[in-house]
C-alpha positions in Angstrom: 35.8 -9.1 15.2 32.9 -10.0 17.5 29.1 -9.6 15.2 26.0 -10.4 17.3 22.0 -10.2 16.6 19.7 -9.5 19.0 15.9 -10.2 18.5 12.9 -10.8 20.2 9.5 -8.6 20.9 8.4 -5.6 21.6 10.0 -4.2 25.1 11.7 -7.8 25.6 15.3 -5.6 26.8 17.0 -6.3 23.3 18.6 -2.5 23.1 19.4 -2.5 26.7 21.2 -6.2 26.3 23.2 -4.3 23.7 24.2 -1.5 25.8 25.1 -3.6 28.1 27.6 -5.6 25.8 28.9 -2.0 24.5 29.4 -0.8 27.8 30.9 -4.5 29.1 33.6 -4.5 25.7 35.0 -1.1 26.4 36.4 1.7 24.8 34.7 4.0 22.0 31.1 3.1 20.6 29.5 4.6 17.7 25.5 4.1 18.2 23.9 4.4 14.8 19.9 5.0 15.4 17.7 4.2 12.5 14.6 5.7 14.0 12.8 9.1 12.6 10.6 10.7 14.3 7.4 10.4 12.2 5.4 12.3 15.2 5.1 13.0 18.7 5.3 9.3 20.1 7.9 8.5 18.5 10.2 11.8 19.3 9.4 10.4 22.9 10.8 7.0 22.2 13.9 8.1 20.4 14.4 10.9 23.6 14.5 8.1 26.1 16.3 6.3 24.2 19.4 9.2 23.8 19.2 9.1 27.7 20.0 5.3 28.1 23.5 6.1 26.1 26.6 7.2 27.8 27.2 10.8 26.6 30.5 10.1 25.4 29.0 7.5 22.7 29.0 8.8 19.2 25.6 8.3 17.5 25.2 8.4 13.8 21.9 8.7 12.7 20.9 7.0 9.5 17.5 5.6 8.0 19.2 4.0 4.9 22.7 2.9 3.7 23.7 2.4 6.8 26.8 0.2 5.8 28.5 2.9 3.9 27.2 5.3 6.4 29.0 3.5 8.8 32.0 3.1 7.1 32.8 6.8 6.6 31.9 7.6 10.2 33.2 4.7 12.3 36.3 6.6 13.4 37.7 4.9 16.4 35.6 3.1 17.3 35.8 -0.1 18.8 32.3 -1.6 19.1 29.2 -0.4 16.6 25.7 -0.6 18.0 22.5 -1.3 15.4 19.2 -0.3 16.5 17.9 -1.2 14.7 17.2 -3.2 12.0 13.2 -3.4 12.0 13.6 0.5 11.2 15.6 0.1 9.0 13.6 -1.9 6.6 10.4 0.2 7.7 12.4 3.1 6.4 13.4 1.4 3.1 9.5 1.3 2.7 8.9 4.6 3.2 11.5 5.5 1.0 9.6 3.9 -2.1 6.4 5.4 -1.0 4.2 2.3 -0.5 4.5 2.4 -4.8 6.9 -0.2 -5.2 6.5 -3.7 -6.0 7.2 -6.8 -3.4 10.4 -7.8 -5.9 11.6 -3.7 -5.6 11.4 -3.8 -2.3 12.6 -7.1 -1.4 15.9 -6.2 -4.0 16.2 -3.1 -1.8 16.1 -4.8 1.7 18.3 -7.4 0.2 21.0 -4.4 -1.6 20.7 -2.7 2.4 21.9 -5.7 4.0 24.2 -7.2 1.9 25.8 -3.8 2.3 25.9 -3.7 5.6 27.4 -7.3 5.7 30.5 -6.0 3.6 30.5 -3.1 6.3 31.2 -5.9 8.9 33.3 -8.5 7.2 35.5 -4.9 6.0 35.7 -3.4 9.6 38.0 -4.3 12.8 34.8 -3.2 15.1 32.4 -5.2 16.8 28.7 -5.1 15.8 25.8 -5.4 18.0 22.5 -5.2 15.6 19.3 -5.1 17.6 16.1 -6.0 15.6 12.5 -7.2 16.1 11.4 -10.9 15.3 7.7 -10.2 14.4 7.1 -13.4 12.7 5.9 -15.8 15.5 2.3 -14.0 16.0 -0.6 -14.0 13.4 -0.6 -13.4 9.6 -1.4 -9.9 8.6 -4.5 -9.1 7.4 -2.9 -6.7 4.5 -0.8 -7.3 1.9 1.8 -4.6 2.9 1.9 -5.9 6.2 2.8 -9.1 5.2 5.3 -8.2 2.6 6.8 -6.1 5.2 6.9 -8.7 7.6 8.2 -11.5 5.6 11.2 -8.5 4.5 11.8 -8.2 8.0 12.1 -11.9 8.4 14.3 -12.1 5.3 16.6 -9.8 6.5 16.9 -10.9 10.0 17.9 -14.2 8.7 20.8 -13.1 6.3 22.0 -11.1 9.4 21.9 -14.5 11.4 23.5 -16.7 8.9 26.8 -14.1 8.5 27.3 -12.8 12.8 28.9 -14.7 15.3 26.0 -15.1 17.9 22.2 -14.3 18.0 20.4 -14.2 21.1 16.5 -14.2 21.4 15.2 -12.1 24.3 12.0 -13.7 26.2 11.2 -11.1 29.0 14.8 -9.5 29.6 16.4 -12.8 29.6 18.7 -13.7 26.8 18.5 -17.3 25.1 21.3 -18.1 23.1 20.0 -19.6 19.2 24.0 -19.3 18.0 26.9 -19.3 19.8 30.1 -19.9 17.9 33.1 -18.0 19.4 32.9 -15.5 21.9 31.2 -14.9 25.0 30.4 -11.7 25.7 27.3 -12.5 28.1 29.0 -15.3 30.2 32.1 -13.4 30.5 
């Protein structure tokens, strides 16, 4: 079992390095889009997004508990795509209505993860998770902001510490951080 992160910034190719790893591995890929379409922009971004995926990709859509979401509906397939993660935790947010405290929402990001960990360490797929590093530009003026950020961070790190490779993308080009075993992109 192959597990890779891919971060970086905004429009930096992460999804597209993904689908090309997907496509590159073979056989059946289940695509499972965190995104909701909170309003028009966004219904945009997640339409051209649907059109970058082969049509015979299975997409499972889920905004939270995605590991046993995952696990119910991976079927056959052979290689699991994230995208991804920095949704995820925004929608984990939404989900306690901006009501919560930092330690409710930091035990929820942390619950979310861990489960999708145990999704990967219990499944003979591949994973490709695709999130956002947002921590390398200024501090937030708000509190939310930067309790959502550090979250993001947080999780982004236990993500890195349990997959096999993470790769930060600078302009379309992929930098390997970790490497260990396989070598999808120099294959």
């Amino acid at each position: 079992m192959k597990s890779i992160l891919i971060t970086g910034g905004a429009r930096s190719g992460k999804s597209r390095l993904a689908l090309e790893l997907a496509t590159k591995a073979g056989g059946e890929v289940l695509f499972v889009a965190t995104a909701e379409a909170g309003d028009d922009e966004m219904e945009q971004r997640i339409e051209a997004h649907r059109k970058t995926r082969p049509k015979d990709w299975k997409t499972l859509e889920a905004t939270t508990h995605i590991g046993s979401r995952i696990a119910a509906g991976i079927g056959g397939a052979k290689t699991v795509i994230i995208d991804c993660i920095t949704l995820l935790v925004n929608n984990i947010f939404e989900e306690h209505g901006g009501k919560a405290s930092a330690a409710a929402l930091e035990k929820a990001v942390t619950a979310e993860i861990t489960e999708l960990l145990q999704c990967i360490k219990k499944t003979k797929a591949d994973f490709i998770i695709v999130t956002n590093e947002v921590g390398l530009g200024i501090i937030p003026g708000d509190r939310i902001s930067r309790l959502y950020r550090d979250l993001l961070g947080k999780a982004n790190r236990m993500l890195a510490e349990h997959v096999n490779e993470v790769y930060f993308m600078v302009a379309g080009i992929p930098l390997a951080v970790k490497k260990n075993c396989y070598r999808l992109i120099d294959s």
